[in-house]
PyMOL CGO cylinders between C-alpha atoms (Angstrom):
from pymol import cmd
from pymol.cgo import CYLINDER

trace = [
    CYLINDER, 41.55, 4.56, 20.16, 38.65, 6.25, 18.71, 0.3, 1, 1, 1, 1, 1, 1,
    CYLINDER, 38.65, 6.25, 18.71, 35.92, 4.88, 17.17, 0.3, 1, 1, 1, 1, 1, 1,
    CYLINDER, 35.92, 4.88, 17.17, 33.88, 6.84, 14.50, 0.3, 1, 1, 1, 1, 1, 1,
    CYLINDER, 33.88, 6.84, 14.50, 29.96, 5.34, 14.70, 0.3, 1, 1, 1, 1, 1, 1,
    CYLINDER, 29.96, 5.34, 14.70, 28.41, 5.58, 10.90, 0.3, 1, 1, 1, 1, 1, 1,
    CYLINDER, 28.41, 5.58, 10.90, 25.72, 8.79, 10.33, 0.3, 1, 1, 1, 1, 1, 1,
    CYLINDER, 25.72, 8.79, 10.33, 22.87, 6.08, 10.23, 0.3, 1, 1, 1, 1, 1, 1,
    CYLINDER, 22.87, 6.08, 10.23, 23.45, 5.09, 13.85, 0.3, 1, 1, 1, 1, 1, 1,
    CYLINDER, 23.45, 5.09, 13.85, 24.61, 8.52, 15.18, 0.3, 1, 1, 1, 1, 1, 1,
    CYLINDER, 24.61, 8.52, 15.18, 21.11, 10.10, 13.63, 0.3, 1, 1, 1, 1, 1, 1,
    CYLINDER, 21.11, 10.10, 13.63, 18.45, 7.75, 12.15, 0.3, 1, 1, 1, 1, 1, 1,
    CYLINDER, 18.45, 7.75, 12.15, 15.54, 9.85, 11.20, 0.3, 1, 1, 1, 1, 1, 1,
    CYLINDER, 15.54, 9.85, 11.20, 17.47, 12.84, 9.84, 0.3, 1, 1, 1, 1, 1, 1,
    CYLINDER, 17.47, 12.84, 9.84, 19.75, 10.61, 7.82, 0.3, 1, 1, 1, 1, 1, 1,
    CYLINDER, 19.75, 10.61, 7.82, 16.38, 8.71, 6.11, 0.3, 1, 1, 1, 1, 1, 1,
    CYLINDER, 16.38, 8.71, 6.11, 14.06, 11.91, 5.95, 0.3, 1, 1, 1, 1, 1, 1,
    CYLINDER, 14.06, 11.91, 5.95, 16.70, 14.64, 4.93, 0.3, 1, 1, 1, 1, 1, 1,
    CYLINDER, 16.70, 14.64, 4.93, 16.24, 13.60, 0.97, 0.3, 1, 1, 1, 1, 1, 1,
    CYLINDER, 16.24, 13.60, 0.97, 13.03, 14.05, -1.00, 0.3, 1, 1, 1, 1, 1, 1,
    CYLINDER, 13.03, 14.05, -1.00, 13.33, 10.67, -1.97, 0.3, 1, 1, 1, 1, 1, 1,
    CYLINDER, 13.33, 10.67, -1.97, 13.22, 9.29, 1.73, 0.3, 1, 1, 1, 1, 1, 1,
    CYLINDER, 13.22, 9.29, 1.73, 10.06, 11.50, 2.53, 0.3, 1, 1, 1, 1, 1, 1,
    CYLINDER, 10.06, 11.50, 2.53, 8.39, 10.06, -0.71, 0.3, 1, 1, 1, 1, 1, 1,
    CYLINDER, 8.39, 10.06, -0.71, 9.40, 6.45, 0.64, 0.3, 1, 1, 1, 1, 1, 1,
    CYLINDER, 9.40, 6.45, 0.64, 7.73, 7.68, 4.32, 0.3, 1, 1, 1, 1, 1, 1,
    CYLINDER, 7.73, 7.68, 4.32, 5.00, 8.50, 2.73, 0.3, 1, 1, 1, 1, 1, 1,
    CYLINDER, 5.00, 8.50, 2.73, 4.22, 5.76, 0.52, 0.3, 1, 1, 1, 1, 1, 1,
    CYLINDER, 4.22, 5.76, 0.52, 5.01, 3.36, 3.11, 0.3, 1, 1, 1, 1, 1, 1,
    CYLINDER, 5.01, 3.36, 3.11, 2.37, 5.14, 5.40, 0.3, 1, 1, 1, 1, 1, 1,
    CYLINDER, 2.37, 5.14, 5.40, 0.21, 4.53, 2.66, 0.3, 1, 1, 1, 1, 1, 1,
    CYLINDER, 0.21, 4.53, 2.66, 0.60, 1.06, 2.40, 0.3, 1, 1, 1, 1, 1, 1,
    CYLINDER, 0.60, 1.06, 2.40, 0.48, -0.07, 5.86, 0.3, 1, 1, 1, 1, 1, 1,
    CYLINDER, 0.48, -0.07, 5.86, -3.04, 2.09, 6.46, 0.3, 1, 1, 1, 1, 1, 1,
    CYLINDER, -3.04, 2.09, 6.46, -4.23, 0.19, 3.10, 0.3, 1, 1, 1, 1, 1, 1,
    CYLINDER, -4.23, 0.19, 3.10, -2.98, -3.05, 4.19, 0.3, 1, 1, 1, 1, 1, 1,
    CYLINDER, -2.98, -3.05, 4.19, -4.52, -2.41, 7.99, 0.3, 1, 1, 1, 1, 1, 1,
    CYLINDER, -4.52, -2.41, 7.99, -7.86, -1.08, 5.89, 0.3, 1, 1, 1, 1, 1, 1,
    CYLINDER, -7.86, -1.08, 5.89, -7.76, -3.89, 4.11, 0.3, 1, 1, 1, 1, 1, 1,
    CYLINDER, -7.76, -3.89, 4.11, -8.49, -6.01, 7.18, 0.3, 1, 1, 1, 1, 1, 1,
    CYLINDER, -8.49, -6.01, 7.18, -10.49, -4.00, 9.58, 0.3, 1, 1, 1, 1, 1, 1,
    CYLINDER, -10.49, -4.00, 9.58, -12.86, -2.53, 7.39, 0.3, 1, 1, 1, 1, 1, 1,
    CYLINDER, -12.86, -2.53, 7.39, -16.38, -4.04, 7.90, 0.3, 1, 1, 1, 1, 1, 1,
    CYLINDER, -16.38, -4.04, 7.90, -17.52, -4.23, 4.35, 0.3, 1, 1, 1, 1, 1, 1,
    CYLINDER, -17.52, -4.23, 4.35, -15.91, -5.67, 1.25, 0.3, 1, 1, 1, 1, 1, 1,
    CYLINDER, -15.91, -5.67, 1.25, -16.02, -2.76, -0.83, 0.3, 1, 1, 1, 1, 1, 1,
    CYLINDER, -16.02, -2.76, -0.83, -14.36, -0.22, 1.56, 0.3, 1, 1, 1, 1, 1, 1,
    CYLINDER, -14.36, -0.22, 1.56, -11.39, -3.67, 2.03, 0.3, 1, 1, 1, 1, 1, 1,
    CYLINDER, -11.39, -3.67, 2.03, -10.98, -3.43, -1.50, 0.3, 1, 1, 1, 1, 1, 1,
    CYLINDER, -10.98, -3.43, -1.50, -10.50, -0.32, -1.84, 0.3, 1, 1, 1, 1, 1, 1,
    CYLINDER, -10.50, -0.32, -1.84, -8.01, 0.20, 1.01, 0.3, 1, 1, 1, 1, 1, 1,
    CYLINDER, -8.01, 0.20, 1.01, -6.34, -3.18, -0.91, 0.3, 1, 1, 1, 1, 1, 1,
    CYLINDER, -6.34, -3.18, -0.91, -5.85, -1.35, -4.47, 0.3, 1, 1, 1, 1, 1, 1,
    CYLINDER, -5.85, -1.35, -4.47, -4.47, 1.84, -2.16, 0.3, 1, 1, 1, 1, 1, 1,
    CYLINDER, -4.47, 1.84, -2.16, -1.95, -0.62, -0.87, 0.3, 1, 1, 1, 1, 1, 1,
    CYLINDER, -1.95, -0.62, -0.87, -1.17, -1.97, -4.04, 0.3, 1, 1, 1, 1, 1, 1,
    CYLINDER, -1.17, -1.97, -4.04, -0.84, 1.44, -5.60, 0.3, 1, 1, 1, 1, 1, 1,
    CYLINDER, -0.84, 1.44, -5.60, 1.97, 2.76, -2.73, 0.3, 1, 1, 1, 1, 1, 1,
    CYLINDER, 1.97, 2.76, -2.73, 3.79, -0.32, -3.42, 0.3, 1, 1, 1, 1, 1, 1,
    CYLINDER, 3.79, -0.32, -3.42, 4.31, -0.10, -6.63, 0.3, 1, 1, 1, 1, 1, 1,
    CYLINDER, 4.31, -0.10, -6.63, 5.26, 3.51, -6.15, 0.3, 1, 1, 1, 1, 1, 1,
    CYLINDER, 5.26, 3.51, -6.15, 8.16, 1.93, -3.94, 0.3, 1, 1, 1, 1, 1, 1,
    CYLINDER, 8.16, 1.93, -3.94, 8.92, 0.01, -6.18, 0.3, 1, 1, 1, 1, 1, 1,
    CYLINDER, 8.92, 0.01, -6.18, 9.37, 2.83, -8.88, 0.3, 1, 1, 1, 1, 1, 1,
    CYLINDER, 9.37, 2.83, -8.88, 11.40, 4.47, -6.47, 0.3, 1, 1, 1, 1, 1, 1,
    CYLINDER, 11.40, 4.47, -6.47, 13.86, 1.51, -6.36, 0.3, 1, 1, 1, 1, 1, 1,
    CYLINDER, 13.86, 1.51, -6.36, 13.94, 1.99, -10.34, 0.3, 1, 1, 1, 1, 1, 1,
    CYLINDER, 13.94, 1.99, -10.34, 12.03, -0.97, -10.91, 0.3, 1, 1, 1, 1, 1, 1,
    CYLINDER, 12.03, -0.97, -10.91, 10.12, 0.13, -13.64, 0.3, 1, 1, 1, 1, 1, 1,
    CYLINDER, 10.12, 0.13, -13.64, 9.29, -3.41, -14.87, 0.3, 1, 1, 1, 1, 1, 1,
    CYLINDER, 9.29, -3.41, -14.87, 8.08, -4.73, -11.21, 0.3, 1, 1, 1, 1, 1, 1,
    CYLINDER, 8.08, -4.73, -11.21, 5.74, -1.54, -10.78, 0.3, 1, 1, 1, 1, 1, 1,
    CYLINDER, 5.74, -1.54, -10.78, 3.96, -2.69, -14.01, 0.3, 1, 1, 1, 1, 1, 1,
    CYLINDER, 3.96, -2.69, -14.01, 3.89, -6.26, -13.15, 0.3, 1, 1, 1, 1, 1, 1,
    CYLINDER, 3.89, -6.26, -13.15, 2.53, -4.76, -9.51, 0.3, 1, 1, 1, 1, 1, 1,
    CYLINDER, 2.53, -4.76, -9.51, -0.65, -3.13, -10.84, 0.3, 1, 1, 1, 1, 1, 1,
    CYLINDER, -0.65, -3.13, -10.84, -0.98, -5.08, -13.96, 0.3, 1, 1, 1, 1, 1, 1,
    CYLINDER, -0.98, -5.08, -13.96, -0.80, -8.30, -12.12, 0.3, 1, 1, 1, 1, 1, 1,
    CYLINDER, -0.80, -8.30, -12.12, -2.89, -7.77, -8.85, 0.3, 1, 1, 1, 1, 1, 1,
    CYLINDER, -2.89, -7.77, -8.85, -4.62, -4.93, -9.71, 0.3, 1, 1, 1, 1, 1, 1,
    CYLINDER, -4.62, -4.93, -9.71, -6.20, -6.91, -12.90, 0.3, 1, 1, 1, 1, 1, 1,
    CYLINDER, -6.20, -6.91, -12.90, -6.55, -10.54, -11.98, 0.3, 1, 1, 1, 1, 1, 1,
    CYLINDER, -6.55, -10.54, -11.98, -6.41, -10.67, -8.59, 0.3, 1, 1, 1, 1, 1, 1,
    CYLINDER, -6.41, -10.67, -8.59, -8.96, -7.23, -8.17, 0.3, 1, 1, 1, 1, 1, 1,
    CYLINDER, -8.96, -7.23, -8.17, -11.07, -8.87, -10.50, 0.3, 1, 1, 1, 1, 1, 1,
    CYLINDER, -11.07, -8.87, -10.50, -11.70, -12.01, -8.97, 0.3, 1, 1, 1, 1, 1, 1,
    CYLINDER, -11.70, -12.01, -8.97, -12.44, -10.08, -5.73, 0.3, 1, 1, 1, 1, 1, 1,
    CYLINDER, -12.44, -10.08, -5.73, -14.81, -8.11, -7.45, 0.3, 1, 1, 1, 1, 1, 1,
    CYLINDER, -14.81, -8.11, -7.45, -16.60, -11.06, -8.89, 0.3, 1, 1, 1, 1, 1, 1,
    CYLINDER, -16.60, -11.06, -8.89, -16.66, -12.99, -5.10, 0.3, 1, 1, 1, 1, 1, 1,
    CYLINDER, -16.66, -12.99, -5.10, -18.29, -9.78, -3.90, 0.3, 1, 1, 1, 1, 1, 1,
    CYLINDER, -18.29, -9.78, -3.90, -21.10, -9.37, -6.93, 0.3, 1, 1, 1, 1, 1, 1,
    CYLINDER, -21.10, -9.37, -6.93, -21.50, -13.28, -6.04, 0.3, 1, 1, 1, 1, 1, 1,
    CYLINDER, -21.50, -13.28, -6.04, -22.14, -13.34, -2.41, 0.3, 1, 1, 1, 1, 1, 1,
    CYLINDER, -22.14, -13.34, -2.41, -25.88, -13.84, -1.74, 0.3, 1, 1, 1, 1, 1, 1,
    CYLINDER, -25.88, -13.84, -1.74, -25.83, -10.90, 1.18, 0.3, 1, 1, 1, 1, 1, 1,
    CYLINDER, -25.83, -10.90, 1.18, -28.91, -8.92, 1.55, 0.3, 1, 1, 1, 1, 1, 1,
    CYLINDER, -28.91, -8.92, 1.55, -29.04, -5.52, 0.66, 0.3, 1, 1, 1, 1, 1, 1,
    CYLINDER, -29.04, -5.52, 0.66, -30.80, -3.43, 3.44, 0.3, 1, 1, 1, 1, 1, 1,
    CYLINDER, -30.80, -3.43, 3.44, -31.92, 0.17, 3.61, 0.3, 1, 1, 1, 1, 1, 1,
    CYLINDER, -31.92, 0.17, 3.61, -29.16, 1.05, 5.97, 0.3, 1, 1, 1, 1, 1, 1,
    CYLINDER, -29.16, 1.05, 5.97, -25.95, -0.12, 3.45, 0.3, 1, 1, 1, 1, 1, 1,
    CYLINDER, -25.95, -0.12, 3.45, -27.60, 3.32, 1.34, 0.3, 1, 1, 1, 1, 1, 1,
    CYLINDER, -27.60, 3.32, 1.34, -27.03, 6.06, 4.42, 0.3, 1, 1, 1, 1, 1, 1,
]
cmd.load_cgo(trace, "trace")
């Protein structure tokens, strides 16, 4: 008796990264995941946000891969206005001092 294992399991990475579409999905997912890890090890709140609208970004770019037009919109549209904004307004609100080194 024999057994005939799927592509997937015979060759992983050739069988996700041989299609333009799979290195796009590589890539964005890269993108997230350094955002995402930006978002939390950066020392300054700007430089978080910024990795955390990166992040956002890549996602919805997965998610207009899956042809989820509507979810990409809701993505940026959603986070990227409210929730950005009230981030925004927590860091113009903080009472941190602004020393001669933050400029260098």
């Amino acid at each position: 008796m024999n057994v005939e294992l799927p592509g997937f399991i015979m060759d992983p990475i050739g069988d996700i990264f041989g299609s333009v579409e799979g290195i796009s999905f590589g890539i964005l997912s890269i993108i997230a995941i350094g955002g995402a890890l930006g978002t939390v090890y950066s020392k300054r709140v700007a430089h978080s946000m910024l990795a955390l609208i990166m992040c956002f970004f890549a996602v919805a770019g997965v998610f207009l891969m899956a042809n989820a037009e509507m979810l990409a919109a809701i993505q940026i549209l959603v986070y990227l206005g409210s929730v950005m904004l009230v981030f925004a307004f927590g860091v113009m609100l903080s009472r941190r001092q602004i020393m001669e080194e933050d400029f260098e």
